[in-house]
C-alpha positions in Angstrom: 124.8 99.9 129.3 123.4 100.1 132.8 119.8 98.7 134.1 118.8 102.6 134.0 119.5 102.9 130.3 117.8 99.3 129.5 114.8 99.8 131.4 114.5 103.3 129.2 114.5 101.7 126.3 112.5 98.7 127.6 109.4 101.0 128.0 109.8 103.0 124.9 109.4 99.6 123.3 106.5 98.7 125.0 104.7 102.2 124.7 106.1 102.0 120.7 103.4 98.7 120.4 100.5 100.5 122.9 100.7 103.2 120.4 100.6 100.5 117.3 98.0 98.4 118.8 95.7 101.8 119.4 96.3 103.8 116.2 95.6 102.8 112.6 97.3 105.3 111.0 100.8 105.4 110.2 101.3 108.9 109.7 99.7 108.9 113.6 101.9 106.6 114.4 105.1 108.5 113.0 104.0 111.3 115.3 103.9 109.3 118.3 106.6 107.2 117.8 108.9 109.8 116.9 108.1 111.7 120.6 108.2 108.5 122.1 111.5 107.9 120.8 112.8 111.5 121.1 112.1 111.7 124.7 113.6 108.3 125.8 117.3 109.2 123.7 117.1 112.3 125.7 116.5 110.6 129.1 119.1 107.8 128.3 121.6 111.1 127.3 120.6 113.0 130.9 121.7 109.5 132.6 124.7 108.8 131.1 125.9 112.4 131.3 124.7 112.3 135.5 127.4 109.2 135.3 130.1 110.4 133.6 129.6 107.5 130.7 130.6 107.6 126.7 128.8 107.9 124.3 128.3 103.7 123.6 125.0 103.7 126.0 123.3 106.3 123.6 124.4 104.7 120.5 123.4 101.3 121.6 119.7 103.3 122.4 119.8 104.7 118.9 120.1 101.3 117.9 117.4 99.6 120.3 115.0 102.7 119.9 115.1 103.1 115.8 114.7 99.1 115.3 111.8 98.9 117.7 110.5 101.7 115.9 110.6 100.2 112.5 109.8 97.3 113.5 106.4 99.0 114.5 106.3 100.7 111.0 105.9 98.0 109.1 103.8 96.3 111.4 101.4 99.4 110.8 101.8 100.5 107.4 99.6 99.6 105.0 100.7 97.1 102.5 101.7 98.1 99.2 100.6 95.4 97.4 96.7 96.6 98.3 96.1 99.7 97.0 93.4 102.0 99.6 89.8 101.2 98.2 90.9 97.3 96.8 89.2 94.6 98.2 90.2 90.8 98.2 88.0 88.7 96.6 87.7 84.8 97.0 89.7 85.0 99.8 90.2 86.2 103.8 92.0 88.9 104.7 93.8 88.9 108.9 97.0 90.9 108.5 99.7 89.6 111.2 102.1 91.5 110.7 102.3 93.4 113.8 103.1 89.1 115.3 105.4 88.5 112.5 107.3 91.3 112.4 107.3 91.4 116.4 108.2 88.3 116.2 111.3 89.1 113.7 112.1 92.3 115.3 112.4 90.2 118.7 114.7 87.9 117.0 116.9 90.7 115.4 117.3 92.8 118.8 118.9 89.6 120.7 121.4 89.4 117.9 122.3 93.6 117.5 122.4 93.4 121.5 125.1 90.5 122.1 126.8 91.8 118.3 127.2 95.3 120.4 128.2 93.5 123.1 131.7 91.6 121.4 132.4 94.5 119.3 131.9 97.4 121.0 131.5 96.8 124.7 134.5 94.1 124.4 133.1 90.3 124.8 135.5 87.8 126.5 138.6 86.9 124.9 137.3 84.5 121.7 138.1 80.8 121.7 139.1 79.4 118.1 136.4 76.8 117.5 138.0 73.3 118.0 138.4 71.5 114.8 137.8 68.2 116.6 134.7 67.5 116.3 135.4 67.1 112.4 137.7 65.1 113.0 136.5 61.5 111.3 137.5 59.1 109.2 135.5 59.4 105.7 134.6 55.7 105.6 132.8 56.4 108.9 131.3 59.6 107.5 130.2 57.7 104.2 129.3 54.5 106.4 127.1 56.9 108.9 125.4 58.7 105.8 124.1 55.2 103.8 123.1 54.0 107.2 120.9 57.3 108.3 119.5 57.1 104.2 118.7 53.7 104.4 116.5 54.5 108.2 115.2 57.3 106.7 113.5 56.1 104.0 112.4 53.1 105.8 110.9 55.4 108.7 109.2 58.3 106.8 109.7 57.6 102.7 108.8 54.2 102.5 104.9 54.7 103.7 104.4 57.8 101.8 105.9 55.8 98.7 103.3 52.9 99.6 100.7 56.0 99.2 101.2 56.1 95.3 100.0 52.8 94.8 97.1 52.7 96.6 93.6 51.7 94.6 90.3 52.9 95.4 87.6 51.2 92.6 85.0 53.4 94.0 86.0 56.7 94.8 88.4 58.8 93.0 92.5 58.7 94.0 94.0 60.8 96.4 96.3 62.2 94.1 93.4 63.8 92.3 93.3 67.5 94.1 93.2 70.6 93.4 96.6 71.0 94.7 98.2 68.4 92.1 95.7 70.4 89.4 97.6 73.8 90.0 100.8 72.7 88.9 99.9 70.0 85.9 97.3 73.2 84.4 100.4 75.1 84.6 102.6 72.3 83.0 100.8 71.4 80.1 101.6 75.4 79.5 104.8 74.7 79.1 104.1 71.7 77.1 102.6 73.5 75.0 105.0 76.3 74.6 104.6 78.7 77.0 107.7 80.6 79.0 107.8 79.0 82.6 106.7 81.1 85.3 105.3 83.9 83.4 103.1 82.0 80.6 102.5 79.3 83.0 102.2 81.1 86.3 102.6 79.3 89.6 103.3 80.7 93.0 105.8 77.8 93.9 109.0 79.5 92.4 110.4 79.1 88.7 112.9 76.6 89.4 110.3 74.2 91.0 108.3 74.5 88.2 111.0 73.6 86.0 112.4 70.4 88.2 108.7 69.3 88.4 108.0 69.8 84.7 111.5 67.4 84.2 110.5 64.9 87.0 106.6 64.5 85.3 108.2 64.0 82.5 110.1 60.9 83.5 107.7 59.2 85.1 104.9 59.8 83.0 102.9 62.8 82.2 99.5 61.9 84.2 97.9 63.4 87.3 99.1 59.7 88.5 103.0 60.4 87.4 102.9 64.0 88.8 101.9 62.7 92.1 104.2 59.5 92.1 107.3 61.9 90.8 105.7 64.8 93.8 106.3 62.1 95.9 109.8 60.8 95.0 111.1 64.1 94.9 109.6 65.0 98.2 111.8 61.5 99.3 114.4 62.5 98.3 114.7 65.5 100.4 114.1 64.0 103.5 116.8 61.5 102.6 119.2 64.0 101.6 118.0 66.7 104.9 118.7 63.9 107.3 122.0 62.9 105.7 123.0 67.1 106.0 121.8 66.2 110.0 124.0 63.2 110.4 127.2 64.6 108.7 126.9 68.2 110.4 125.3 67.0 114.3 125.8 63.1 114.4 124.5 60.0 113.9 122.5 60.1 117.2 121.1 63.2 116.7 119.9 62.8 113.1 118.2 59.2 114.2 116.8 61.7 117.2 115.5 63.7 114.5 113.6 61.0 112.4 111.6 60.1 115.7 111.1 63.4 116.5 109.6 63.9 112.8 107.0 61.5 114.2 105.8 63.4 117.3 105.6 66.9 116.3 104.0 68.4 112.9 106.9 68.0 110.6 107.4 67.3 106.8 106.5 63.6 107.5 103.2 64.6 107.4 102.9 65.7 104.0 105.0 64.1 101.9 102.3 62.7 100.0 100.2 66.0 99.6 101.8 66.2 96.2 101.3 69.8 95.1 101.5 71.8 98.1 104.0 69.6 99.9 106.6 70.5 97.3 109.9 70.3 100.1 112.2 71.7 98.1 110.7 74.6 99.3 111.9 74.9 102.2 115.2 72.6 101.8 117.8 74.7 102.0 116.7 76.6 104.5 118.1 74.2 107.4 121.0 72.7 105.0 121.9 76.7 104.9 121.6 77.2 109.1 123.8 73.8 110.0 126.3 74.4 107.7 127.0 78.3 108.6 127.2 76.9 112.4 129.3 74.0 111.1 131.4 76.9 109.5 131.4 79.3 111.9 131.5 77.8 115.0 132.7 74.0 114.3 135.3 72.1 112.5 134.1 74.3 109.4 136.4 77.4 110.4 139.6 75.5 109.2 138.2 76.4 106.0 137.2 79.0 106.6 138.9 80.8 103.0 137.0 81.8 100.0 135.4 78.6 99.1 133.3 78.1 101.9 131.2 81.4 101.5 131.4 80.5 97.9 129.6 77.1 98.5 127.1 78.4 100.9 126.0 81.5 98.8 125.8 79.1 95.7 124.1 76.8 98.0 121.6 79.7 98.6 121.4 80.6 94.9 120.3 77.3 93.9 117.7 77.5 96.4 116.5 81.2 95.8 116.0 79.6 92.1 113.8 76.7 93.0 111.3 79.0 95.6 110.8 82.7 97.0 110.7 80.9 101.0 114.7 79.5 99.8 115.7 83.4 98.7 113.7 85.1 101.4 114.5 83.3 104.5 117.8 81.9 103.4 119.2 85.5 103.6 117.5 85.7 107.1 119.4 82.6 108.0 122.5 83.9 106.8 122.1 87.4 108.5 121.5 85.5 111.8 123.8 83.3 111.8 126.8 85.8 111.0 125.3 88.3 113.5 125.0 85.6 116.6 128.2 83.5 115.5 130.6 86.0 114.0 132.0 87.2 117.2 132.5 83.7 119.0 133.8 82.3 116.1 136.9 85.1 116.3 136.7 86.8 113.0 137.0 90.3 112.7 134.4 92.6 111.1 137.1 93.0 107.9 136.6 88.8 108.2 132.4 89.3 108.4 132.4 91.5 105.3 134.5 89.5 103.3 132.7 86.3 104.2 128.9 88.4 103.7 130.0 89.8 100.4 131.4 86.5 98.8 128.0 84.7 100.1 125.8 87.1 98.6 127.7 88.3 95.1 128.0 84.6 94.5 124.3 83.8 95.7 122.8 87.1 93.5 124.8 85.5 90.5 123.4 82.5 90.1 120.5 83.1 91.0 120.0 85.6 88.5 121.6 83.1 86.4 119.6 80.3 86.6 116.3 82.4 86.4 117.5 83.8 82.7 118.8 80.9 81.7 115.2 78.9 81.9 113.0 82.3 81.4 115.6 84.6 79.1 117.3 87.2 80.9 114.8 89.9 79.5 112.3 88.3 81.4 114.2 88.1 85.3 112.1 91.5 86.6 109.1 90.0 85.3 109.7 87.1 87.5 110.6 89.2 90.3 107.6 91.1 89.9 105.7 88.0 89.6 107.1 86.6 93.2 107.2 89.8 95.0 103.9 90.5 93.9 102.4 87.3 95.9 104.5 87.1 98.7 103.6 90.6 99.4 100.3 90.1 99.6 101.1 86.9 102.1 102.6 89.0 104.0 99.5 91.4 104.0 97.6 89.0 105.3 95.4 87.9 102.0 94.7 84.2 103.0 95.2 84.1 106.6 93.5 83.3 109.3 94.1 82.9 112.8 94.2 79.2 112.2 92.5 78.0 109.1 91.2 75.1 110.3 87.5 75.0 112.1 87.9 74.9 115.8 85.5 75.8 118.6 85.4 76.5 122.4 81.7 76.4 124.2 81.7 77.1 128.1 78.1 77.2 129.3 77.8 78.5 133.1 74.2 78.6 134.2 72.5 78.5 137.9 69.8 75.3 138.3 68.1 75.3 141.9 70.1 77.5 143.1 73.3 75.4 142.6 76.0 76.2 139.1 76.9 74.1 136.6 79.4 74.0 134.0 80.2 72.7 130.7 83.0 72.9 128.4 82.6 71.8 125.4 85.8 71.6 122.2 84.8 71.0 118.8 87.8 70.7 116.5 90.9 68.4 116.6 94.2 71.2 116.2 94.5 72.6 119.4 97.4 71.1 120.3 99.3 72.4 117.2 97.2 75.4 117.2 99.0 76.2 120.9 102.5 75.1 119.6 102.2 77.3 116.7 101.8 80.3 118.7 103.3 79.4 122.0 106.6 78.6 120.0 107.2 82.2 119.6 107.9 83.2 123.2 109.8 79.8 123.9 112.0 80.4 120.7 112.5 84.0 121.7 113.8 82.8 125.0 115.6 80.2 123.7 117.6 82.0 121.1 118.5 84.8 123.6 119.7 82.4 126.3 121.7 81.4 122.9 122.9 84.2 122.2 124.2 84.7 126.3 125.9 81.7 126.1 128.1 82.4 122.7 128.3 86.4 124.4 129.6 85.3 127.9 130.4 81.7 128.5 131.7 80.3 124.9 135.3 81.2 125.3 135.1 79.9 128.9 133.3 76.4 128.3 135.0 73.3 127.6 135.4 71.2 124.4 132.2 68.9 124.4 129.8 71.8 125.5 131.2 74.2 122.6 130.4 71.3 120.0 127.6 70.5 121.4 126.2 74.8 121.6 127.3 74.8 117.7 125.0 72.1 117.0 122.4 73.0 118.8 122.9 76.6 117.3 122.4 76.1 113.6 119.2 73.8 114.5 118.0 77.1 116.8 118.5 79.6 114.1 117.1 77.7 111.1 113.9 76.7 113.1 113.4 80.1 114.0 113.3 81.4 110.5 111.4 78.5 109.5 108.6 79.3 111.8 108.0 82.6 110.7 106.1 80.1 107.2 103.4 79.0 110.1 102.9 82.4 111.4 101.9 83.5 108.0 99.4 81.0 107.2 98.5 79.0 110.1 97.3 75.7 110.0 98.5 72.0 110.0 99.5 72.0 106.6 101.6 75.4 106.9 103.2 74.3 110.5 104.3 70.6 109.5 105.3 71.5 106.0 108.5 74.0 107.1 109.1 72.3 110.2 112.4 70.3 109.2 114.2 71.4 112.4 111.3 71.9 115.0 111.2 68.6 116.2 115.1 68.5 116.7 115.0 71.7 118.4 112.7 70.3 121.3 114.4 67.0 121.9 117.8 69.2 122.2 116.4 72.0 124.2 116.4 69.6 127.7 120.0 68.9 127.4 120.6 73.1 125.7 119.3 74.4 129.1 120.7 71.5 131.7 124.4 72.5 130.1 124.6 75.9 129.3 121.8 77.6 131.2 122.8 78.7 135.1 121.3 77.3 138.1 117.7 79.0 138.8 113.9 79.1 138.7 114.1 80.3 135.0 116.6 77.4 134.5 113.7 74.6 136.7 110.8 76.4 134.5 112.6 76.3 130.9 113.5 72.5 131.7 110.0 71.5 132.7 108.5 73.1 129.7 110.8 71.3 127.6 110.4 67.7 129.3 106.8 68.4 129.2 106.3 69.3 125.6 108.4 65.7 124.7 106.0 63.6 127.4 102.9 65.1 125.7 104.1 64.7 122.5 105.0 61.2 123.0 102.0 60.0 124.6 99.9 61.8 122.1 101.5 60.4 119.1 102.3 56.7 120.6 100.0 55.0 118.1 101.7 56.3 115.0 104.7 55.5 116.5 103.8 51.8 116.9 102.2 52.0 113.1 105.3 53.0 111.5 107.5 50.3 113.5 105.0 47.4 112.7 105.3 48.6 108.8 109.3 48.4 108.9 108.7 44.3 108.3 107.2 44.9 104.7 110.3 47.6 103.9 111.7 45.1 101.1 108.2 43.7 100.3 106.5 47.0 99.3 109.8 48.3 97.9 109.5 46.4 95.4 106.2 46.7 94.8 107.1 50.2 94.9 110.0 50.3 92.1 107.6 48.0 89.7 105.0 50.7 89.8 107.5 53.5 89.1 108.3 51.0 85.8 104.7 50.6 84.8 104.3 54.5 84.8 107.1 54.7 82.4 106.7 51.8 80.5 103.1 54.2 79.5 105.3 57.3 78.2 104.2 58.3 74.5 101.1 56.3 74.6 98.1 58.4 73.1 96.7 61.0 75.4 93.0 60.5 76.5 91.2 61.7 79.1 91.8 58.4 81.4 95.3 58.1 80.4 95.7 61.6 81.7 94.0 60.3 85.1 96.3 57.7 85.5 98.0 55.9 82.2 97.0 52.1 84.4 94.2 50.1 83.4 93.8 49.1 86.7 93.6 52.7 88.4 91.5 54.2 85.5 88.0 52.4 87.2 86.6 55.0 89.3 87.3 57.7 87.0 86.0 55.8 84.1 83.0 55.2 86.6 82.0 59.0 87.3 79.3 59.7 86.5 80.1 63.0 84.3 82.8 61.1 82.8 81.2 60.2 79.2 79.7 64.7 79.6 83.8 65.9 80.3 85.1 63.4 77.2 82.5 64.8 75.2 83.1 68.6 76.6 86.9 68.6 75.7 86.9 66.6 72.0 83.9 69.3 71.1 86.1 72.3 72.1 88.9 71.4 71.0 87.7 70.4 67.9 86.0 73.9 67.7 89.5 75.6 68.5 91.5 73.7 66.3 94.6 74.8 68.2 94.0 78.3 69.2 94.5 79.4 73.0 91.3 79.7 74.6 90.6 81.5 77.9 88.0 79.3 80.2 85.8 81.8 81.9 83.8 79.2 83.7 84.2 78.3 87.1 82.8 74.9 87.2 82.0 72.5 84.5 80.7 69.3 86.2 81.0 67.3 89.6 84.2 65.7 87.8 86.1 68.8 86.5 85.1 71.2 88.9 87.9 73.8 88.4 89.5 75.8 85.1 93.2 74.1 86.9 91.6 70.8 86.3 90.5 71.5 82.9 93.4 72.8 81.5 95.0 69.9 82.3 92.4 67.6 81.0 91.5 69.0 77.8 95.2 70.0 77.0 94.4 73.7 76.3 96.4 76.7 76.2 95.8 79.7 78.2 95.5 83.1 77.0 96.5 84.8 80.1 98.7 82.2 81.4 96.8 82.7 84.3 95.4 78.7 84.5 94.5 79.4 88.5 92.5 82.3 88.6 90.3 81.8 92.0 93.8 80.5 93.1 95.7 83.2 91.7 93.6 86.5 91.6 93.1 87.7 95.2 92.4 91.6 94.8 89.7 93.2 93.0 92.2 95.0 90.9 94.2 91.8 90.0 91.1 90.4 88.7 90.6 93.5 86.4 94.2 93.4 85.1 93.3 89.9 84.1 90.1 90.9 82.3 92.0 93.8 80.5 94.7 91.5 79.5 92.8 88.6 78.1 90.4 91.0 76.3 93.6 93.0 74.5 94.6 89.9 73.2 94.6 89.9 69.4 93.4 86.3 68.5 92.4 83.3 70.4 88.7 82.5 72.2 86.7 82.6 75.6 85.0 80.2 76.6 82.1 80.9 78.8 78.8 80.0 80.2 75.6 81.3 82.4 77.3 81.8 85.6 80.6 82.7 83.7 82.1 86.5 85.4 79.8 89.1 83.2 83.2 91.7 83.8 85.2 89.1 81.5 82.4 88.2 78.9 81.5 91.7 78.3 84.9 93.0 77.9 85.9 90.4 75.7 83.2 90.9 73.3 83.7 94.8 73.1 87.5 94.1 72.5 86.6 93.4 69.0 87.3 96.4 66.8 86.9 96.0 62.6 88.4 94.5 60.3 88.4 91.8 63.2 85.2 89.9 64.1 84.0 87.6 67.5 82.7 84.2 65.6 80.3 82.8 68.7 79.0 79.0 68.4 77.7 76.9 71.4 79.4 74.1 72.7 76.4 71.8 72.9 76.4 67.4 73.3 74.2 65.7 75.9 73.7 69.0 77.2 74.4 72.3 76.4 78.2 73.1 77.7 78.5 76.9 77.0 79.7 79.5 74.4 82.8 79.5 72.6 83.7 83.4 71.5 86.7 83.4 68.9 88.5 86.5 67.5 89.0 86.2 64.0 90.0 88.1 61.1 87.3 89.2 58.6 
């Protein structure tokens, strides 16, 4: 395809997103787009007729034309998930999809471009990948693996682990958050009976619900064990994530990768903000994008037979199971990786299709699986309901923000005596990551197409060291890529550090990516400087940190052990007697500032009265706020060891649209037996239908909840 056909398409494309930035209809947009489209395939036809060219130009148009088109669809379209006329509630609503799916549709033309390219156009002649750069004794693997564990949880687990001891006599523990009070409200659900997932709903996937509802369990079940066993877990994963990086890229580039972890936002920044920071995640994601290169492009395609897509698509199963971001953008790792890597890696299509269709039959099966084998298969498109149902409206934009966190710009420019003066003045501290977050998009854009050249044009062509080095630097490329699409979403801090496994990799290879494979140039000098610049800034900026965590590595066996005595005392406290401080923390020791509180003595009184009043029927909290010290119905759940109604244990963190909130009043109020429990400021929506759900023989029995004050109402269905 000549420049004449590109530059066609090139400002179809661009007049495609005028037309979607203008319009807000997509049935406007349909019209538009479709002319648009029409009239470009007809100009591309005149011009490859005028030449005397086949018909590949016009098909590869078809193909440029149609994506950027649907691309621009969805970016438009209203989402499903909110209905015309709902409203989100609670929440912020800043839809991005026209960025995210721009940014994905960006992505997914450099790959159908240089796919085109090998198997239509005819690429160069295909180089076997070298097996060499397998090629290592496994006492030096194993040796390289324990040596890289033992750094790693030095350098990032070991002060997060130090985190779960820490005491604080006068102010409540950092491991008592709302964050930590989602999951455990939803775990004493299950505790008490209720089907994961679905009687104890969560938005963090079935099978991390599960593994944390296991882990809690074996350290102890307190806010205090959930966080410690948050914590562990989250560990572990780095451990095991930068063992996958030395085994697949090196020993030097996974100890690259643990001080990069400390200069960008990266998982090392959350691994103690048990609740949110739940890493498995977002695990497989990079385990999925170094092993496909490893397997495509390295020593993997030796064995290259049945098993390996096997592996990887149980690999991807396993990780579907445990979270939606694992099933979602797992597949999109996959498709990338066999669209951009296929063709170097000389398989034929026949070879792609067999290797996509054992990776995704054996990735379907267990995941469908594992999800009926904790839920019951009867209930695996209720869970997919559930999860589609939220991610969707993620995707929508309910939530987002341009960046969540508070940050402000002032420029003042007025004339005194005749002379100006300026001021500029920043409030706010996340700038810097603020610009990374979006400025990452164009550089990874770039990036993965000057990838995707090199694997098109030069790979067959380059020698030995600079092919193992590309396939490295490949899987880390692809799997960042994906991963970023999580801080697009939902930007802030939080949401760019907690996916960003390979980020910080990616820019410490990206220097030595363009000085090897990209040709002489000014985009060549301009790329390079970026990249140096981005590693100087982030160095200088994060020096201190740097010099904290190597003056803590003289402790390491000190506050390891300290560390592994604590872990004992927690167990040592399983099967004690349940009260309301045990469930803070089952220590004597860390029980003092709760015990302290001053609505401590109210909240013991609160929960013995009620559930002494429900003698163990489920009861449906439809107050917000109780006291200073249980401020939330996640917290009280928890606390007083109650059984939902709805299973809903979350609700101003779970209903977002008007019309989810009124599925939730119509399902507690059809509910045959059980109570509400409600005060003054209680939703009027809820407390009225619950009291008209009441039909004879049946009868509401109401008695206060009162003590040293008066708590609220209690509002039982019983039979007459």
């Amino acid at each position: 395809m000549i420049a004449r056909e590109g530059l066609i398409c090139l400002a179809a494309a661009i007049l495609m997103i005028v037309e979607v930035a203008i319009l807000d209809s997509r049935g406007l947009f349909l019209l538009t787009g479709f002319a648009t489209g029409l009239v470009a395939l007809g100009l591309v036809h005149l011009s490859t007729r005028q030449r005397g060219a086949g018909a590949g130009p016009l098909l590869y148009a078809v193909g440029v034309v149609g994506a950027i088109g649907g691309f621009c669809y969805l970016a438009l379209a209203p989402s499903g998930a909110i209905a015309p006329g709902d409203e989100v509630i609670d929440w912020g609503r800043m839809d991005k999809r026209a960025l995210v799916f721009g940014y994905l549709g960006g992505g997914a033309f450099i790959a159908f471009h240089w796919l085109w390219v090998a198997g239509v156009e005819g690429a160069p002649a295909v180089v076997r990948p070298d097996v060499g750069d397998g090629r290592s004794r496994w006492p030096l693997q194993l040796l390289g693996a324990l040596a890289i564990a033992v750094i790693a949880y030095c350098w990032l687990g070991l002060p997060a682990l130090r985190g779960v001891g820490v005491i604080n006599d006068t102010a409540l523990a950092p491991f008592y958050d709302i964050h930590s009070h989602v999951h455990l409200s939803s775990l004493q659900q299950i505790k008490l009976g209720a089907v994961p997932y679905l009687e104890a709903q969560t938005q963090y996937g079935p099978g991390n619900q599960v593994l944390l509802s296991g882990l809690i369990d074996l350290v102890h079940f307190s806010n205090h064990g959930f966080f410690a066993a948050n914590v562990l877990l989250n560990v572990v994963c780095i451990v095991v994530f930068f063992v996958v990086v030395q085994q697949f890229l090196g020993f030097g580039w996974a100890v690259a990768g643990l001080i990069g972890w400390t200069l960008w936002p990266s998982p090392a920044e959350r691994i103690d903000f048990a609740g949110w920071a739940v890493l498995t995640r977002w695990l497989m994601i990079p385990v999925l994008s170094l092993g496909l290169a490893w397997l495509l492009l390295g020593a993997g395609s030796a064995r290259r037979g049945w098993l390996a897509p096997v592996l990887a698509g149980a690999g991807w199963g396993i990780g579907g199971f445990l979270s939606q971001e694992n099933l979602t953008a797992g597949f999109l790792v996959f498709a990338f990786s066999l669209a951009l890597f296929g063709p170097a890696s000389g398989m034929g299509l026949r070879a792609i299709a067999r290797f996509a269709a054992l990776f995704a039959v054996t990735g379907i099966v267990l995941f469908v699986g594992l999800v009926s084998a904790f839920v019951g298969p009867s209930h695996f498109f209720e869970v997919m309901a559930l999860a589609n149902a939220k991610s969707s409206l993620v995707t929508a934009g309910v939530s987002n923000s341009i960046w969540s966190d508070n940050l402000g710009i002032e420029i003042t420019l007025k004339v005194v005596h005749g002379r100006f003066q300026s001021a500029l003045s920043v409030s706010g501290d996340e700038f810097r990551p603020l610009l990374l977050t979006y400025g990452l998009v164009v550089l990874l854009l770039v990036t993965l197409g000057l990838l995707a050249a090199f694997l098109g044009r030069k790979w067959g062509s380059s020698d030995e060291n600079t092919r193992i080095f590309v396939r490295k630097f490949a899987g880390v490329l692809v799997g960042a890529f994906i991963l970023h699409l999580f801080a697009l979403m939902r930007a802030d801090v939080s949401h760019l550090a907690g996916p960003s496994f390979l980020l910080p990799l990616l820019l410490l290879m990206m220097p030595v990516f363009i000085w090897r494979c990209v040709g002489p140039g000014a985009g060549r000098t301009a790329l390079m400087a970026v990249s140096l610049a981005l590693i100087v800034e982030a160095a200088i900026d994060e020096r201190n940190d740097f010099a904290g965590r190597v003056a803590g590595l003289g402790g390491t066996w000190r506050d390891t052990v300290a560390t592994v005595e604590l872990y004992r005392e927690l167990r040592s406290n399983r099967g004690q007697v349940a009260d309301l401080a045990s469930l803070y923390s089952p220590i004597p020791r860390y029980q003092t500032a709760f015990r302290n509180h001053p609505d401590f003595a109210e909240a013991e009184e609160f929960f013995r009265l009620l559930r002494e009043r429900l003698r163990g029927r489920p009861v449906e909290l439809g107050s917000y706020k109780f006291d200073d010290l249980i401020a939330h119905p996640d917290s009280s759940y928890f606390f007083g060891g109650l059984r939902s109604l709805s299973g809903i244990t979350s609700p101003k963190n779970s209903l977002w649209l008007r019309s989810e909130q009124e599925a939730w009043i119509r399902k507690v109020a059809s509910v045959r037996s059980g109570c509400l429990f409600f005060d003054a400021n209680s939703n009027k929506a809820l407390v009225d239908a619950w009291m008209k759900s009441v039909t004879p023989p049946a009868k509401m029995a109401i008695e206060p909840i009162k003590g040293k004050r008066d708590y609220g109402t209690l509002a039982c269905k019983v039979a007459s």
